[in-house]
N, C-alpha and C positions, 0 to 999 in steps of 0.2 A: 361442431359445437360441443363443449360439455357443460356438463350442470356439477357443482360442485354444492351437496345435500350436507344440511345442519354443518357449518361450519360459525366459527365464532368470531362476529365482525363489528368490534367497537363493542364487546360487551354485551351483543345479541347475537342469538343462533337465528342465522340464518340461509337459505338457501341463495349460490351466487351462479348466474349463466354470464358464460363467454363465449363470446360469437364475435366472427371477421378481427380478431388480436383484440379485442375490447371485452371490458365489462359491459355486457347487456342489459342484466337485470339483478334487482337485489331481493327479495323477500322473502316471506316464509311459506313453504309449503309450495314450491314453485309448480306448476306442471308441465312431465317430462314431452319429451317433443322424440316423433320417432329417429330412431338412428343417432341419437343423443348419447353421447358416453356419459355414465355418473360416478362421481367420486364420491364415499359417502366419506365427512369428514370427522363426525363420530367428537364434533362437540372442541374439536383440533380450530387453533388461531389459523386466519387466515388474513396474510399483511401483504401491504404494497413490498413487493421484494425490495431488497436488500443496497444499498450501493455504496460501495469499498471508494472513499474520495482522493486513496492516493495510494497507489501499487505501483508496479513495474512489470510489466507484461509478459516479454521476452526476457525480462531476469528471470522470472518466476518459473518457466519454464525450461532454462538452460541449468536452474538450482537441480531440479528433478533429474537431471542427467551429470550431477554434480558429487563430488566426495563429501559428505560433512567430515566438519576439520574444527571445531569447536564445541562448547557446551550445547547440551547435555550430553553429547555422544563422545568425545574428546574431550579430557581436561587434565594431560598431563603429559611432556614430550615421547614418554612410552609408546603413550596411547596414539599420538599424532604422528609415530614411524610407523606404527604397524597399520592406521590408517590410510596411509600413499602407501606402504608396499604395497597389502592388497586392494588399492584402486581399479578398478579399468580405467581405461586409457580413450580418448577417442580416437577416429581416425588418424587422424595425424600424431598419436602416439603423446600427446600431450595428456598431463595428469591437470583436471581442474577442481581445486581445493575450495571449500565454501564454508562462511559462520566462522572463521577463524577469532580468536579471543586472545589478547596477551598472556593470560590466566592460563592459557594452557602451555607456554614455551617462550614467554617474553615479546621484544619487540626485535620480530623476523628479521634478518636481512640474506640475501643469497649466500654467503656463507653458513646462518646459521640453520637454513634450511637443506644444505647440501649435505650437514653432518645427521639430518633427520634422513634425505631421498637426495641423492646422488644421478643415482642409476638411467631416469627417466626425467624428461621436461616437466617442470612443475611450474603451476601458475596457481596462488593462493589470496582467494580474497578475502580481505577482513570481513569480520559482519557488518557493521557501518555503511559498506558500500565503497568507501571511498579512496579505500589503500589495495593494492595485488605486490602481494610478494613473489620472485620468481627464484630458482634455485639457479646453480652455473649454467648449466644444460638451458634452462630456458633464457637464460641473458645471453646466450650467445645464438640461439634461434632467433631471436628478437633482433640483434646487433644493438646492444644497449650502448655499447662502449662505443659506436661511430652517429648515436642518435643524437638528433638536437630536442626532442621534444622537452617542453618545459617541466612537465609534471616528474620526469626523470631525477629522482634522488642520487646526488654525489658524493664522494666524502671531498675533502679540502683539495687534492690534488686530480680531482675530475672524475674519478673512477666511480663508474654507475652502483650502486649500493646492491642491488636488484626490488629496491621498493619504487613503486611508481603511482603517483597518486593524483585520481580523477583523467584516468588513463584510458580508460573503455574504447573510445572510438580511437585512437593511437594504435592501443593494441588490436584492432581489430583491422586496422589498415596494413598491420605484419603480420600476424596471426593466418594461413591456410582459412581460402574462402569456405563457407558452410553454410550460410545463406541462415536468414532467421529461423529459429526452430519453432516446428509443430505447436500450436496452441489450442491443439484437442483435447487434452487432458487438462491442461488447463481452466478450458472453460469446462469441462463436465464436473472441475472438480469446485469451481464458483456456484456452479448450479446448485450442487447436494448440497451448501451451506447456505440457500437462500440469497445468493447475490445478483441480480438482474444487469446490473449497469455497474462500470467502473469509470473511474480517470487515472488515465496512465500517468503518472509523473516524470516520466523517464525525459531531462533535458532534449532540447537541440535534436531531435528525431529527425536523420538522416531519410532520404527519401525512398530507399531500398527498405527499412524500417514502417513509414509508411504506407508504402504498398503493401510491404503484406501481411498490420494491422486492416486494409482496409480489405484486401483477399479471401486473410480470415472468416473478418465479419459478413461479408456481403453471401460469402458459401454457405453461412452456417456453421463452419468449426470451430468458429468463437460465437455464441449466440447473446454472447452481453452486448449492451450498448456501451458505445468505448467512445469516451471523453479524453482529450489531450489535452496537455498541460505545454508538452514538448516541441508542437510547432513552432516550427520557425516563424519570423516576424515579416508578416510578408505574405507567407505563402498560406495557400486555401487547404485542409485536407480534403481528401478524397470522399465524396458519400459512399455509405452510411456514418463514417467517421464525423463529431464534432470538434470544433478547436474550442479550450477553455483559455483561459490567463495565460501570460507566457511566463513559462518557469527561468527563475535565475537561481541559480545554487551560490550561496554564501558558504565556498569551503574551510574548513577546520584550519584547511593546513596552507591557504594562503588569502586572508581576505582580500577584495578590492579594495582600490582607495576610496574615499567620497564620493570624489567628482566622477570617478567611472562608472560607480555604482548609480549613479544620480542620472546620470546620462540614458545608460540603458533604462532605467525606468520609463524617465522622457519619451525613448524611443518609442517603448509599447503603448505607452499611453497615447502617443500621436495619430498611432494607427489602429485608434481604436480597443485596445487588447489591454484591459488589467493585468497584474503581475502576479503570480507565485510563487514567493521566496523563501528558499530553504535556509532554514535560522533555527540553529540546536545550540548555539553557545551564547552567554552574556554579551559578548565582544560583535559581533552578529547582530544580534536584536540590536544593541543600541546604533551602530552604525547603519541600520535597516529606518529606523525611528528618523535618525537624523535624515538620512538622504530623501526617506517620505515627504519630510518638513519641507528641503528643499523642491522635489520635484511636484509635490502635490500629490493625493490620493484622486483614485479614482472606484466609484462605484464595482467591488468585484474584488479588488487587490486585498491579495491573500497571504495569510503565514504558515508555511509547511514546518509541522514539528511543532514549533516554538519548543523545545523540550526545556529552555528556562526562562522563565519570563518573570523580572524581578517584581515585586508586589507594586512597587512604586510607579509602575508603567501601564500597569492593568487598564487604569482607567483611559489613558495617552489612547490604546489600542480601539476602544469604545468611540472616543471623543472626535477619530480618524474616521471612524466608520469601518475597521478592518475590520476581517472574518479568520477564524484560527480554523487548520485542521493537521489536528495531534492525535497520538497513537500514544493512550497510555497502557497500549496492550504489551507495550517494551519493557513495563514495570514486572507481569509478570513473567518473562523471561531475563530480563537483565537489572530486574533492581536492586538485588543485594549489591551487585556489582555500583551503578550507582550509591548507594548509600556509604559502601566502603570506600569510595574513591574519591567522590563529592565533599565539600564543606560541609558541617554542618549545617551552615548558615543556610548554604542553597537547595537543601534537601525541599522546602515548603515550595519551590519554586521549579518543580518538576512536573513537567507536562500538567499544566493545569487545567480544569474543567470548569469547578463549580463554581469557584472566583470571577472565571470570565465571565459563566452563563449572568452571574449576578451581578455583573458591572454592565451588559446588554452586547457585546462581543459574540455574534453570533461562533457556534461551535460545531463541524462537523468532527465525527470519528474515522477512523483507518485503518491499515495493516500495514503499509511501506513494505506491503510482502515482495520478494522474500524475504529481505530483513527482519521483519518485526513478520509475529504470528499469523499468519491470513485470515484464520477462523473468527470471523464476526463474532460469534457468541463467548470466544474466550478473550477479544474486546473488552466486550460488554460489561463481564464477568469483572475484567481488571479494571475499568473506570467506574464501575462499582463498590468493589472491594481494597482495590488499592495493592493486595496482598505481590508482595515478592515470592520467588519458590522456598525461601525459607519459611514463610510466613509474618514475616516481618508487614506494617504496613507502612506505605512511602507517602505520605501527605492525606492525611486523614482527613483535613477540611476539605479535600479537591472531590471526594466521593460524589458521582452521582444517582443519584436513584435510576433505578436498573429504566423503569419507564423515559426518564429523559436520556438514558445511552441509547435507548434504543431509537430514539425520537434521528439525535446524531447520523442514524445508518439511515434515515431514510426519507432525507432532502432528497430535492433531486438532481443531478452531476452539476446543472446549472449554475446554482442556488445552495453551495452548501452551508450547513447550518441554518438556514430559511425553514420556513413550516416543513413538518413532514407530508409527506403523501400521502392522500387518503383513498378509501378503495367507493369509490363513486361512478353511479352506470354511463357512458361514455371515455371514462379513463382507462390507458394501457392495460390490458391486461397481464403486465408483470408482476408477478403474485409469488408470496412463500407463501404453503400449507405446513402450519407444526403439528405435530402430531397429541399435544395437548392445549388445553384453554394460557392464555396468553398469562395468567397471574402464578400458573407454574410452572410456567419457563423462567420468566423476571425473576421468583425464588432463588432459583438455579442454574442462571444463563450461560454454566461454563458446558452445560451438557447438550452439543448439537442437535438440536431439535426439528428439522425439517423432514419431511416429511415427501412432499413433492416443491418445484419450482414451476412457475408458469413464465416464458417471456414473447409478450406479443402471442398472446393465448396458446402458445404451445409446452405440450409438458418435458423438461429437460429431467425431470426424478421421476423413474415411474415411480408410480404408489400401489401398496395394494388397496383391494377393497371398487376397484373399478370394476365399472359393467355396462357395458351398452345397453340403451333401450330401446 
């Protein structure tokens, strides 16, 4: 058991016990029970943890053992030779490049990455996710020039480019087996920002993929509860694992047609399973819109991103019943970018918040880490602020008040953008401790504030200030 003394819950200090993974009891001035640890919380929020409603698990964790090759660290082909010379390499002597930006060297191709790194197999992925550049050395590791895969970029006479896009499980069918990586660090490092629960977005999750999301969690090396996006249609995950919506990705670089896109909806909707679809460009959304119309909505069917959603649709979204979950935590790492690159016209229609929240669009928030920022609180911070790193702001009306982003984090994987969680005797004990009262963190949400984490009444942050009774 612990007792966790004066913490600040709904705007009362109060004392909270946790017993058998639940909230026990709530009041003030509790009395300690022997063998009881106590956390004194010294007046510090105490909230229903955290939960991140669209990451990628095993990216997140392969990023950590990865080069950065993009802004802020990279931003200038200089800078991006001397970043692969000195890379490690892994095992198989392969160099793997990450966050890559056109901003820093153009738009890559194996040639023009050969005159960057030569020497050594390189494999480069955009930030986006959705493009890997590879240099000579690693197109010929791969066998690009005898591959049929579709996503394989040619120029007019066949010859593989070395860009390959929405490639991932292709290359990892040639790419030296490694088996999924470690997600120890991963979760310890969810815990210290207050995030209890995630959903993995990662499409089409191979079965070797779920086993050891499901390995993870059941040992304890991942101590989040892990939501999928990714199951296949059809198939059950494994416990502790739940399956959410089935993800379809609407790519940049080659849409579906109607009918095919209409169909798959169909499908999951037959068997029971709302959709999650990934929609960052105009051309997306509206062919998203249309194929809904034909196939129908169903209670749950979701939009990943939305990063533009024209004004004139807002309300289409509402009248559908759909639910948005966007990350305008992108804004501040990549909004100047955005701004410079966009229309003006479509600048108002970047990752919007407060538009939808007011049209009745339910809204959760994100990270698409590693893509976009992990840190919840510097979320928070950007769908609050809005601010880019120059300090520009990107859609000033989309601002939310820091108390409704944070409302955002903390539906539950279910239910995103649904009520948030509240901390009541019988419920989860999944809990962040911050280490101040809750009105000034909101002030200043860009500054990581936790303190301890609890999931299923255990503490993954030590804190100080503990003591057994």
């Amino acid at each position: 058991m612990i007792l966790i003394r004066d913490a600040e819950v709904e705007c009362r200090r109060v004392d909270v016990r946790i017993a058998d993974g639940c909230v026990a009891e709530i009041g003030v001035h509790l009395d300690g029970r022997p063998g009881e640890e106590v956390l004194v919380a010294d007046g510090g929020a105490l909230l229903p943890g955290l939960v991140d409603h669209h990451l990628h698990l095993h990216a997140l964790a392969a990023a950590a053992r990865s080069t950065p090759c993009g802004p802020p660290e990279v931003r200038d082909p200089a800078g991006l030779a001397a970043a692969l010379a000195a890379a490690r390499t892994d095992e198989h002597r392969w160099i793997r490049g990450v966050g890559y930006h056109e901003s820093v060297a153009g738009h890559l191709d194996a040639a023009a990455l050969d005159r960057l790194h030569a020497a050594r197999p390189v494999r480069l992925q955009h930030r986006s996710g959705a493009l890997w550049v590879v240099n000579g050395a690693g197109a010929q590791r791969l066998g690009l020039a005898d591959a049929t895969y579709p996503g394989i970029e040619r120029t007019p006479d066949g010859a593989p480019t070395g860009r390959l896009w929405r490639a991932d499980d292709w290359m990892r069918s040639r790419l030296p087996s490694t088996g999924p990586p470690n997600l120890a660090a991963v979760g310890d490092r969810l815990a210290r920002l207050g995030i209890t629960a995630v959903t993995d977005a990662t499409p089409d999750l191979e079965p070797a993929a779920l086993d050891a999301l499901a390995a993870a969690v059941t040992t304890g090396v991942l101590p989040q509860r892990v939501h999928l996006l990714g199951v296949p249609l059809g198939v059950a995950p494994r416990a502790p694992l739940t399956a959410g919506p089935y993800k379809i990705v609407l790519a940049d670089s080659g849409l579906p047609d109607l009918d095919t896109l209409t169909a798959t909806i169909g499908a999951a909707h037959a068997l029971s399973r709302p959709v999650a679809v990934h929609c960052v460009t105009r051309e997306a959304f509206v062919l998203l819109l249309t194929a809904l119309h034909d196939a129908g909505c169903v209670a749950g069917d979701r939009i990943e991103h939305a990063a533009l959603v024209p004004a004139e649709l807002v309300g289409d979204l509402a009248r559908r019943g759909l639910r948005v979950v966007t990350q305008p935590g992108f804004l501040a790492h990549r909004g100047d970018d955005y701004l410079r690159d966009l229309p003006a016209t479509d600048h108002p229609d970047l990752y919007r918040c407060r538009s939808l929240l007011d049209a009745g669009v339910p809204v959760a928030l994100s990270s698409d880490a590693p893509y976009g920022p992990l840190d919840p609180w510097t979320v928070l911070a950007a769908a609050a602020h809005r601010r880019t790193p120059s300090g520009a702001v990107a859609g000033r009306a989309e601002r939310l008040a820091p108390a409704d982003a944070l409302d955002a984090y903390l539906a539950p994987p279910e239910d995103p953008g649904g009520p948030p969680r509240r901390i009541r005797p019988g419920t989860p004990a999944d809990l962040a401790l911050l280490d101040r009262p809750l009105e000034a963190v909101l002030t200043d949400p860009s500054l990581t504030p936790v303190r301890a984490t609890f999931i299923a009444g255990y503490a993954h942050v030590p804190a100080s200030g503990t003591s057994v009774g």
